[in-house]
C-alpha positions as CSV (number, residue, x, y, z in Angstrom):
1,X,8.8,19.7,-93.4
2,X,9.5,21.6,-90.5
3,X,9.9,20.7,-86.4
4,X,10.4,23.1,-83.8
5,X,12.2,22.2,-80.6
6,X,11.9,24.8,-77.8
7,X,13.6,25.3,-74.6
8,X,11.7,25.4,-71.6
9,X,13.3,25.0,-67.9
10,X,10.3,23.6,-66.2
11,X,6.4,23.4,-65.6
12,X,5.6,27.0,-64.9
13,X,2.9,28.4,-66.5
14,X,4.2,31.4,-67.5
15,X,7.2,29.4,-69.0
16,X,5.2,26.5,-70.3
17,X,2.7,28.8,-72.0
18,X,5.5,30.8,-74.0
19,X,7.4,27.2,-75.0
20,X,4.2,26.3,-76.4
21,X,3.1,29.1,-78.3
22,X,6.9,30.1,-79.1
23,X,7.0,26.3,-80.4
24,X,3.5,26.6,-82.3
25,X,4.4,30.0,-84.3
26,X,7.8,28.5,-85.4
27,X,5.5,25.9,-87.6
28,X,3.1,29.1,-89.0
29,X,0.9,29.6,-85.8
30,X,-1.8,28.8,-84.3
31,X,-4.1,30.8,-87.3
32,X,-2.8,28.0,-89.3
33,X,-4.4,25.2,-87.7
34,X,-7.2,26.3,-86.0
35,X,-10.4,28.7,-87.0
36,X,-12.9,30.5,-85.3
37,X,-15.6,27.4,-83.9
38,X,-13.6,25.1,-84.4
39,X,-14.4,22.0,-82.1
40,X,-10.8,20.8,-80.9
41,X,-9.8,17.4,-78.9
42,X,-6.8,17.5,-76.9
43,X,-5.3,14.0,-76.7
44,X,-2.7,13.6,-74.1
45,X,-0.8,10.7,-72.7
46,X,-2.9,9.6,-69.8
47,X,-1.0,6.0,-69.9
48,X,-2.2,5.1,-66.0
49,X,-2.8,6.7,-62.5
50,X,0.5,8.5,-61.9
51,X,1.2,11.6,-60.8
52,X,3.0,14.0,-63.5
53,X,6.4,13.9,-62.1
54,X,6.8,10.2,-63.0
55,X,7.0,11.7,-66.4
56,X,4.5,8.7,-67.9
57,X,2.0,11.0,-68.7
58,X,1.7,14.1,-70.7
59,X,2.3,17.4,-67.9
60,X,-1.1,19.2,-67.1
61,X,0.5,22.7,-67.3
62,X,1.3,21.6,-71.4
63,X,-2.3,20.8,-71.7
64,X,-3.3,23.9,-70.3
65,X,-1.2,26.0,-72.5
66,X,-2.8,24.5,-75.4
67,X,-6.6,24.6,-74.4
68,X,-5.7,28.4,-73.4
69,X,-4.1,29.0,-77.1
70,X,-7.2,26.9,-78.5
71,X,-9.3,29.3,-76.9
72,X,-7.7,32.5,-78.0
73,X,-8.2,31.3,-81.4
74,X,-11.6,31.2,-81.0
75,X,-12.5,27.9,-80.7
76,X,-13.9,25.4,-78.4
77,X,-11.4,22.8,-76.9
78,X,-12.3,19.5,-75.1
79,X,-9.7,17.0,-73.6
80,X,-9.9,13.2,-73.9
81,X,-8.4,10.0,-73.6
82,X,-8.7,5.9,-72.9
83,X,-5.6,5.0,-70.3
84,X,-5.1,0.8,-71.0
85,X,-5.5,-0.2,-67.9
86,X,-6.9,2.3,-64.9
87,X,-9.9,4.0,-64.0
88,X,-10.6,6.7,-66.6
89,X,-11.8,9.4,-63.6
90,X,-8.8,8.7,-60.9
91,X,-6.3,8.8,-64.0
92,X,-7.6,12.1,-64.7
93,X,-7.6,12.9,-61.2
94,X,-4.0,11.6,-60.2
95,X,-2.9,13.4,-63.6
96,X,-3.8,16.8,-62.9
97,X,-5.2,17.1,-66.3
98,X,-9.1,16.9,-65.0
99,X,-7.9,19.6,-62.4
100,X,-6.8,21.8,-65.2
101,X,-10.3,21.0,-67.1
102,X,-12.0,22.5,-64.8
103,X,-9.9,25.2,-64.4
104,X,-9.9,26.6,-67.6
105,X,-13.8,25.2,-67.6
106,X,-13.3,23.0,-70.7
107,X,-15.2,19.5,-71.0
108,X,-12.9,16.1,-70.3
109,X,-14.6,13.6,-72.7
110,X,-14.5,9.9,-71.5
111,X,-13.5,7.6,-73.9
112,X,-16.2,4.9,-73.4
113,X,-17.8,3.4,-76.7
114,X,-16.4,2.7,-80.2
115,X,-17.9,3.1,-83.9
116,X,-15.8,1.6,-87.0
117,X,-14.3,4.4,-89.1
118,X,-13.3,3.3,-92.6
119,X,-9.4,4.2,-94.1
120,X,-9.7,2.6,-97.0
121,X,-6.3,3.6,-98.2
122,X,-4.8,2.0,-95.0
123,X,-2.0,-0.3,-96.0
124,X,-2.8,-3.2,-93.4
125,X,-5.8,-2.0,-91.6
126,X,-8.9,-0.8,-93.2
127,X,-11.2,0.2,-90.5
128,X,-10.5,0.8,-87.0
129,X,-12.7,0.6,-84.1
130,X,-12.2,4.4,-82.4
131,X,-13.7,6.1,-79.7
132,X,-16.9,6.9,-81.1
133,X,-16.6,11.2,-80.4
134,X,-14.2,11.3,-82.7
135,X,-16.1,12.4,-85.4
136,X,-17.6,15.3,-83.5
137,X,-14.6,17.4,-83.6
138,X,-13.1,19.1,-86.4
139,X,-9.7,19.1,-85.5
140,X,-7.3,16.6,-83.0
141,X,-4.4,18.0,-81.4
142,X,-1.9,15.0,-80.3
143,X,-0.2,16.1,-77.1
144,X,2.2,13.2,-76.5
145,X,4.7,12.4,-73.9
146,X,9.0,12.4,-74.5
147,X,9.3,8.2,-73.7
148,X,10.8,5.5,-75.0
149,X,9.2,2.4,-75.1
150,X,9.8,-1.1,-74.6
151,X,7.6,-2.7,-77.7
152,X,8.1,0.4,-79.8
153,X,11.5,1.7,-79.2
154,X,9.8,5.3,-78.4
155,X,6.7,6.4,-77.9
156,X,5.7,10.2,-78.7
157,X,2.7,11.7,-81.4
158,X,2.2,8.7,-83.6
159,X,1.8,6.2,-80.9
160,X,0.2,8.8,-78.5
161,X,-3.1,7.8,-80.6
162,X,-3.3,4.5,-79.7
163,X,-5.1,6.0,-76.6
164,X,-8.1,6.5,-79.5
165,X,-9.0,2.7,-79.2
166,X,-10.8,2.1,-75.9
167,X,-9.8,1.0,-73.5
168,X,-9.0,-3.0,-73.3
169,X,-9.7,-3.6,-76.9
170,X,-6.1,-2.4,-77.4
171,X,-5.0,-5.5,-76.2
172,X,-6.6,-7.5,-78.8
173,X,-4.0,-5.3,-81.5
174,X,-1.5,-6.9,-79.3
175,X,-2.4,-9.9,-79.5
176,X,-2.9,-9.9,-83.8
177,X,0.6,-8.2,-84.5
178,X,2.9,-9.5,-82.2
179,X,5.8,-8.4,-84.5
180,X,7.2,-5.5,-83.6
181,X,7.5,-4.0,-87.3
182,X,4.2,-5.6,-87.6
183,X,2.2,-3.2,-84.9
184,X,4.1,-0.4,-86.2
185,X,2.9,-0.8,-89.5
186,X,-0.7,-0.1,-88.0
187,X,0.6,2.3,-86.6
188,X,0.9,4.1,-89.5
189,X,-2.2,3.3,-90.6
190,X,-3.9,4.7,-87.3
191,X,-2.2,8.2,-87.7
192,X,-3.6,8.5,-91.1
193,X,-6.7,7.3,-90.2
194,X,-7.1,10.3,-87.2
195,X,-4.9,12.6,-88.6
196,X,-4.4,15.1,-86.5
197,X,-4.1,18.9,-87.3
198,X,-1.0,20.1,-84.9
199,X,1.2,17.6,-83.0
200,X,3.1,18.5,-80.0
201,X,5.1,16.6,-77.4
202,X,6.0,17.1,-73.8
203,X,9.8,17.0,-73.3
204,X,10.1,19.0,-70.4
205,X,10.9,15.9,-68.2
206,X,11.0,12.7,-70.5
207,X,11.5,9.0,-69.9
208,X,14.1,6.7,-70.5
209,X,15.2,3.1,-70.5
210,X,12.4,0.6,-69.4
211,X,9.2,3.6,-70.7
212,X,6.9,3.7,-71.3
213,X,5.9,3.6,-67.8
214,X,9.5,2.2,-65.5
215,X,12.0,4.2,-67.0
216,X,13.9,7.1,-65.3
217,X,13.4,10.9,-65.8
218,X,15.4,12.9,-67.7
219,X,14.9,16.4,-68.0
220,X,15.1,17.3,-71.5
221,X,13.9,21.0,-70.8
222,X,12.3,20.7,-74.7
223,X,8.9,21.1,-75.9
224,X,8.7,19.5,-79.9
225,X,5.6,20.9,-82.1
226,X,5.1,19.9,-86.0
227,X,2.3,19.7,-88.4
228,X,3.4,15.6,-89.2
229,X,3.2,13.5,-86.1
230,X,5.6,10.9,-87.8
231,X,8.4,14.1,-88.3
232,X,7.9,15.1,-84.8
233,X,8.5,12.0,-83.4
234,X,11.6,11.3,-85.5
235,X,13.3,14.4,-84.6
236,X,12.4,13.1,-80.8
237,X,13.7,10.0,-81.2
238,X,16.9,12.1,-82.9
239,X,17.6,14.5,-80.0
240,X,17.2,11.0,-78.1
241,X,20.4,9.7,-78.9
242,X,18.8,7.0,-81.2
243,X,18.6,5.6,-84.7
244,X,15.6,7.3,-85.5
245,X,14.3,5.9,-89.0
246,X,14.9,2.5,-87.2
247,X,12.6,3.3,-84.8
248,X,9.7,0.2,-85.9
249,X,6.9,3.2,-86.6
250,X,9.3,5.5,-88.5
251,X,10.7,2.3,-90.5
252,X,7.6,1.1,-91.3
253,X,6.5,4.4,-92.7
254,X,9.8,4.9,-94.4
255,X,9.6,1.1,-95.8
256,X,5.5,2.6,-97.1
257,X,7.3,5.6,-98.7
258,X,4.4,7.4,-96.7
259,X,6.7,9.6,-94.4
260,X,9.1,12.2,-94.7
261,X,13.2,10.7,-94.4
262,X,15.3,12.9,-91.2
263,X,17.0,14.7,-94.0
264,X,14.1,16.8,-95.4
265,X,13.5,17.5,-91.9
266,X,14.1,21.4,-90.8
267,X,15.0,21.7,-87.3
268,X,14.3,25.2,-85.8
269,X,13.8,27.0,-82.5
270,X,16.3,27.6,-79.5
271,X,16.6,24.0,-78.7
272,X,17.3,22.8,-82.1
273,X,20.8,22.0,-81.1
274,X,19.9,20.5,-78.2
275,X,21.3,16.4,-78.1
276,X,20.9,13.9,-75.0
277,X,21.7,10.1,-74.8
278,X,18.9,8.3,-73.5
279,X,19.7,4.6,-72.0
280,X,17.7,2.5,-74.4
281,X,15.5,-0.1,-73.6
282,X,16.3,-3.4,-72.7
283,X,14.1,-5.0,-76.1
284,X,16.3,-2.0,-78.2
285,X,17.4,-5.0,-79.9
286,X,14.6,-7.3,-80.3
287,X,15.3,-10.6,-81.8
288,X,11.6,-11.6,-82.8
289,X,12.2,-8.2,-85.6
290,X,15.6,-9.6,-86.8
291,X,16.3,-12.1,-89.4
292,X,17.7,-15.1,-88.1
293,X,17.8,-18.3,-90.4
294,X,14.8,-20.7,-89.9
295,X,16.8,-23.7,-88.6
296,X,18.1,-21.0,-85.5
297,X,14.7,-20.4,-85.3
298,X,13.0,-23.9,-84.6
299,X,16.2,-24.6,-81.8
300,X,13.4,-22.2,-79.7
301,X,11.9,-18.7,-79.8
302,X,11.9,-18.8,-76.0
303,X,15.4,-18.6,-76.3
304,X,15.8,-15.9,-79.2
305,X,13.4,-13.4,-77.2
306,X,13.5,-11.2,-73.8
307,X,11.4,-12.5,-72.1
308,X,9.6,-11.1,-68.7
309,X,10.3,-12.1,-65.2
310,X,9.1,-11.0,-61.9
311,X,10.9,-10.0,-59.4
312,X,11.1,-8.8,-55.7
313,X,8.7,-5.6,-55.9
314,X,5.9,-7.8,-57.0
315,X,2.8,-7.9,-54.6
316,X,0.2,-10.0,-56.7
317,X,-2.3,-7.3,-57.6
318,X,-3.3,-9.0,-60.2
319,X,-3.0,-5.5,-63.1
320,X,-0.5,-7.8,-65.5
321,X,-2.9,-10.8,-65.2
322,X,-5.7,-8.7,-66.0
323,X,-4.2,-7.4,-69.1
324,X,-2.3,-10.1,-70.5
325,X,-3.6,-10.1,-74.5
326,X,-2.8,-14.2,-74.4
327,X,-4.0,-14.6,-71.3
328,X,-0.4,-16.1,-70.4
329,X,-0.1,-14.8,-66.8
330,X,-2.0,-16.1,-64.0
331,X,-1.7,-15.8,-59.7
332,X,-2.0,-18.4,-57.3
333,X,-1.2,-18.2,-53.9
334,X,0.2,-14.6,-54.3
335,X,2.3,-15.8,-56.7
336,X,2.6,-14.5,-60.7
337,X,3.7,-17.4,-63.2
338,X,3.9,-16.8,-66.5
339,X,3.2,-19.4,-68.8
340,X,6.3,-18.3,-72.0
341,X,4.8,-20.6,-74.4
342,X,1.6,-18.6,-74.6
343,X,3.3,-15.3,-74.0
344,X,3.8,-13.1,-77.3
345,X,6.5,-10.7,-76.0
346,X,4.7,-7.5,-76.2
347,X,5.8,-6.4,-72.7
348,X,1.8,-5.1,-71.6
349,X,3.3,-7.0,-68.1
350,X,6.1,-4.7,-68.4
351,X,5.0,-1.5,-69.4
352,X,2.0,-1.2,-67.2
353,X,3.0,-2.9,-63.9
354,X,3.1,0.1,-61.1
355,X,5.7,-1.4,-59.1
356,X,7.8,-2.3,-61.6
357,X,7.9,-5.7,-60.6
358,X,9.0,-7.3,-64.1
359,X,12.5,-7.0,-65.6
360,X,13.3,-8.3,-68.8
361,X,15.5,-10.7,-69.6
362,X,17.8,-12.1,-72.6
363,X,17.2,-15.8,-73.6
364,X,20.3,-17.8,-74.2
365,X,20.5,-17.8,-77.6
366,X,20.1,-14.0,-78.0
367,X,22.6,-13.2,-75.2
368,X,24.8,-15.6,-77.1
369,X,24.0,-13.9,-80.8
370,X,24.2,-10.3,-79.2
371,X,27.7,-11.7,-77.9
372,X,29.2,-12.2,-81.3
373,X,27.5,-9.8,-82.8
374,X,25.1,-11.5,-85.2
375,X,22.5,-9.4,-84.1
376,X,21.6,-7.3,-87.5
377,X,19.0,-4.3,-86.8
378,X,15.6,-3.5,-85.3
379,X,13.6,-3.6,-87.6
380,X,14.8,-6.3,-90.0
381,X,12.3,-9.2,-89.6
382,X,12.2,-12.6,-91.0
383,X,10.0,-12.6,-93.6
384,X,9.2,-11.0,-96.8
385,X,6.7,-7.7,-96.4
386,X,3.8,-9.3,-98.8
387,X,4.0,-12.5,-96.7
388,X,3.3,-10.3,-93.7
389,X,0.7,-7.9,-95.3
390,X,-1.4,-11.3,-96.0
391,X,-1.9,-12.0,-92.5
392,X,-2.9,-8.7,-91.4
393,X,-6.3,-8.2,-90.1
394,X,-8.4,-5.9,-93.1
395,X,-9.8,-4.5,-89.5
396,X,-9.1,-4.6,-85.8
């Protein structure tokens, strides 16, 4: 399997456009995955209503490059995408990305209804409710965003196509796999369901610590392309200065035997020795994903977790009530409380708060395990795999 990693300085077309195409012909070339008429959907990040040099969101000069190489090939791009929580139009707006639509005259498809599609080799989910389009193209390019994440560890091709379910009825995924190797798992079983023909992520500027949306920029200067999402995203995670097959997706496709291992991996292109050290997130070591003995357990899982707290920057707009999956957060008199015996720890509060009004913070009993180093891994949960696999959904 191969990964190309390309230099590129900053979002200049002229410099963007080569990265891309320099990054795509290191793979085989454009001829390789696309043919004359083919219908093609772009699928950036489009997380929220930022502007692109928050580095949330996937840059709209990368898009460009690739509905411009699309086109050269012949065939008919479109762009599309379901942010979680914001108005579809003003996050296309504020992104730039429905400014490059119609500048290169291509259609921007708004995600808006859902139709089942059946995987019935999926290993935990057997039908996903997608955006119902999906079907009408014969090829999806995933055009994902250099982040790490707070639920996920990072974020980047694989989890870019979460963006396929509309809309709020991500939240209900949430609220079903609250595990962290649990969600990553499905995951696994969403890339296979899409499976996308090219997969190429935007490391010009990236994100670290708190991403996948109140993190700081770095500027990796890198564009990543690869035929295998799941590759792409490990050698990401790699140049990241993390343990990337610990990384919940990549171990949970590694635990499947369903993706390729970092050592069959070949790096190439001028940035292939590239190597930065991201500040992880806060939930790098997430307690609810670690095995801790069962009588530890019943002392308190409020105490075993990071949990979210609001502080200063918070105004009461109400966006992390709104799209709380348990419905633990509510407002009154300006005033957020969050209710920790409903909340399930998947950090939507976090991630999608545009103030960044919510820290994380260690309970007791983890600060004390992370202390004396009892912590053990990621990804190591506590309980067996088939125990796990029986109380999966068969669909979401």
């Amino acid at each position: 399997m191969k990964v190309s990693v390309v230099k590129a300085d900053n979002y200049n077309i002229e410099i963007v456009d080569k990265a891309v195409n320099d990054a795509v012909n290191l793979i085989g070339g454009w001829q390789n995955f696309i043919k004359k008429g083919d219908k093609v959907l772009i699928k950036p990040n489009m997380l929220t209503n930022v502007t692109p040099e928050k580095a949330v969101t996937t840059h709209p000069e990368v898009v460009r490059a690739v509905i411009k190489a699309v086109k050269n090939m012949g065939a008919l791009p479109a762009v599309g995408d379901s942010p979680g929580i914001s108005n579809l139009k003003s996050t296309a707006k504020r992104t730039g990305i429905l400014r490059i639509c119609e500048e290169e005259n291509v259609p921007f498809v708004y995600f808006k209804q859902s139709k089942a599609y059946n995987y019935m080799e999926g290993r935990f989910i057997k039908q996903f409710e997608l955006v119902d389009c999906l079907s009408d193209f014969d090829k999806i390019i995933s055009v994902a965003k250099m982040k790490t994440h707070v639920f996920m560890g990072v974020t980047g091709a694989v989890k870019n196509l979460f963006g396929c379910i509309v809309g709020t009825d991500k939240a209900r995924f949430h609220l079903r796999m609250q595990k962290h190797i649990d969600f990553a798992h499905v995951m696994v079983d969403l890339y296979q369901t899409i499976k996308p023909t090219l997969n190429i992520i935007d490391g010009i500027t990236a994100m670290e610590g708190q991403g996948p949306m109140s993190g700081d920029v770095v500027d990796a200067k890198i564009i990543i392309a690869s035929s295998d999402g799941f590759a792409a995203d490990l050698i990401m995670a790699d140049k990241m200065g993390l343990d990337a097959e610990a990384m919940p997706i990549a171990a949970a496709g590694i635990e499947e035997k369903r993706i390729v291992r970092l050592k069959d991996i070949k790096v190439v292109g001028d940035g292939k020795d590239e190597q930065f050290h991201f500040a992880k997130p806060h939930t790098y070591k997430s307690m609810q994903d670690t095995y801790v003995p069962k009588f530890i357990l019943k002392l308190g899982q409020n105490q075993l977790t990071s949990k979210p707290v609001i502080n200063k920057n918070c105004v009461a707009c109400g966006r992390c009530s709104h799209h709380c999956p348990p419905k633990a957060i509510t407002i009154i008199d300006k005033k957020v409380n969050i209710d920790y015996q409903k909340c399930i720890r998947c950090y939507c509060c976090q991630e999608l708060c545009p103030h960044q009004a919510v820290d994380l913070k260690d309970g007791l009993i983890l600060s004390l395990l992370k202390y004396i180093g009892i912590y053990l891994s990621l990804i190591h949960i506590s309980e067996p795999r088939d125990k796990r696999q029986s109380r999966m959904p068969s669909s979401a």
